[in-house]
Steps between C-alpha positions, in 0.01 A plus 500: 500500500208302446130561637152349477133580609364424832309534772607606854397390856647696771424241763308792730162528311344276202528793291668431159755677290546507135869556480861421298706211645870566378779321535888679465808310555635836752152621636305163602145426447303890469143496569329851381155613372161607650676663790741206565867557467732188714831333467556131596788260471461216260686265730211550765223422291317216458323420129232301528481194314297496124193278498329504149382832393462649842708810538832515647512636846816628664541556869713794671636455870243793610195331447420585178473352205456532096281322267664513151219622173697381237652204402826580619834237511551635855665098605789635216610796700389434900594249748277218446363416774409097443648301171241266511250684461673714258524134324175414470385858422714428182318144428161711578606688151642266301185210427712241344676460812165454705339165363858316595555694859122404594607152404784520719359613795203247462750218493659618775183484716460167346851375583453648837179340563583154350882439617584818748217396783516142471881511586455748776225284597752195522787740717202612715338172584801355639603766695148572678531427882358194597255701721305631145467184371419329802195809560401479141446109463332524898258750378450360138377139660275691745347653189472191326343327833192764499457505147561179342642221701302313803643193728644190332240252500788217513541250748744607794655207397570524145594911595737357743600212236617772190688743741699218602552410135554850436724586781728221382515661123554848617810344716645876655272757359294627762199539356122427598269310366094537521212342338211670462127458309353733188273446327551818266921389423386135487862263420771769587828584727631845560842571634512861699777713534527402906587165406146338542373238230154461544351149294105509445325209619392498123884442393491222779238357339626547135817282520536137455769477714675669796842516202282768309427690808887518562513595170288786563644632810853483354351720186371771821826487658678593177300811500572634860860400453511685167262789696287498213233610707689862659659520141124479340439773773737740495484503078134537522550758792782719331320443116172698695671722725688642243160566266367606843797765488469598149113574534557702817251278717684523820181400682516149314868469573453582873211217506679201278688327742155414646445287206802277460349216666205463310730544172687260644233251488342593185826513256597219321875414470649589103653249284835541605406430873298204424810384295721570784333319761429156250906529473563519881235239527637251295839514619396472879259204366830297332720611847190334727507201240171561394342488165483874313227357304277511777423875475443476169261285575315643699514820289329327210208342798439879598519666120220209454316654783500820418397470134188302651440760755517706162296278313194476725482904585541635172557267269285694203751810493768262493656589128826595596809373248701304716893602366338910556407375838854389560634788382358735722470360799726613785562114571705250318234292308458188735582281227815667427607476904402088480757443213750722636482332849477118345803632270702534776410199704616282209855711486568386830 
């Protein structure tokens, strides 16, 4: 027989009991002391798991319940209720095994974070009914329409010009094009997840030639056939929901979907989507017999105006080190994308 100190609950009142827990192989689990005296089976109760130095508590099928005084090895001679916990009870008391778990399980969220959503991203973007993406890009462009965007200046004539050009270049794809004026995104073209490439009048205005502007549009419709937007999304989405989870803020997680279109329109695409989308550009550019070289043109014309845009409005806090710049950003340096693009015009 063995036998420890505790203290007893009877489940009834929230009075407590010093008594002796023993355990016998013929007699079961005996409870006496203080006016207690009770029998239970060991294969009916449940031993709660050990969490640091807080005491052992074991549950009987009547409601009550025992809180263990010493520092008994009850796990050795009990049903254990939970080997995991039982696990990292035993890492709680041996330190040299804490550093490397805690290095573990940060990796893990790392891994998760870094590789785990992005791929479930992927699966999930091209599974999504057309009916979400079609509601997400409708609502995103009526966002962008009150906030930033105003009618296209443009002649109806030179509108009606580059959507025949641009009808011609997207060949099958079913996707519409609109042109409208900013004055805040200046030079720019956004693909949305609907399938609706909107051109600035300031991108109009930027290229030489109507070969850069094809250029352009078949760098947006790499993106919506990659879904780069819904995958930029959905990882964004699931990457907050789940901290939304963890912290226990249901209220923000019942009040997020609210926001996708205007995180929609402020994200920028990473390097690997930018990549992606100068790839599928360049190969529909040499299958339409037109010259690669032409985006990376026009890349170069709208790095230019950016760094004078950057220049004029704060060009005295301008001291950043161009290679840390590079490094950081969540865009392929534009230099980088020009030689990779001219590279593989001259392969073909």
């Amino acid at each position: 027989m063995i036998s420890t100190r505790a203290y007893y609950y009877d489940g009834k009142s929230s009075r407590r009991y010093l008594v002796e827990l023993s355990l016998d192989a013929g007699t079961g689990i005996k409870i006496t002391g203080d006016g207690v005296s009770v029998n239970y089976d060991p294969s009916q109760v449940k031993v709660a798991a050990a969490v640091g130095s807080q005491a052992r508590a074991v549950y009987f099928p009547d409601d009550a319940k025992c809180e263990l005084i010493d520092d008994f090895p009850l796990e050795d001679h009990l049903p254990k209720n939970n080997p995991v916990f039982s696990f990292i009870h035993r890492l709680e008391n041996r330190w040299r095994y804490l550093v490397p778990s805690l290095v573990i399980v940060v990796a893990s969220f790392w891994a998760g974070f870094e590789y785990g959503v992005p791929a479930l991203a992927r699966q999930a973007a091209f599974i999504l009914p057309e009916e979400t993406s079609s509601r997400l890009g409708e609502d995103t462009l009526a966002f962008l329409d009150k906030a930033l965007f105003k009618p296209s200046q443009l002649e109806t004539k030179r509108i009606a010009q580059l959507q025949e050009r641009f009808r011609y270049m997207m060949a099958d794809r079913q996707y519409q094009i609109e042109f409208r004026s900013s004055e805040k995104m200046q030079a720019n073209a956004l693909a949305l997840p609907s399938g609706v490439i909107v051109f600035t009048d300031g991108m109009v205005e930027l290229a030489s030639d109507d070969e850069e502007l094809l250029a352009v549009l078949a760098h947006e419709i790499g993106h919506i056939e990659e879904r780069h937007g819904l995958r930029q999304v959905i990882q964004n989405s699931m990457t907050a929901v789940l901290m939304i989870l963890v912290a226990g803020d249901i209220t923000s997680a019942s009040s997020f979907a609210a926001t996708l279109p205007v995180m929609l329109m402020q994200m920028k695409f990473s390097r690997q989507f930018e990549s992606e989308a100068d790839d599928f550009a360049v190969h529909l550019l040499l299958k339409q017999g037109l010259d690669p070289g032409k985006l990376a043109t026009i890349l170069g014309r709208m790095a230019e105006q950016v760094d004078d845009e950057t220049d004029n409005e704060n060009e005295a806090d301008k001291k950043e080190d161009s290679a840390s710049i590079d490094f950081l950003s969540t865009h392929p340096a534009t230099q980088e994308r020009i030689a990779k693009i001219n590279a593989a015009s001259l392969d073909q």
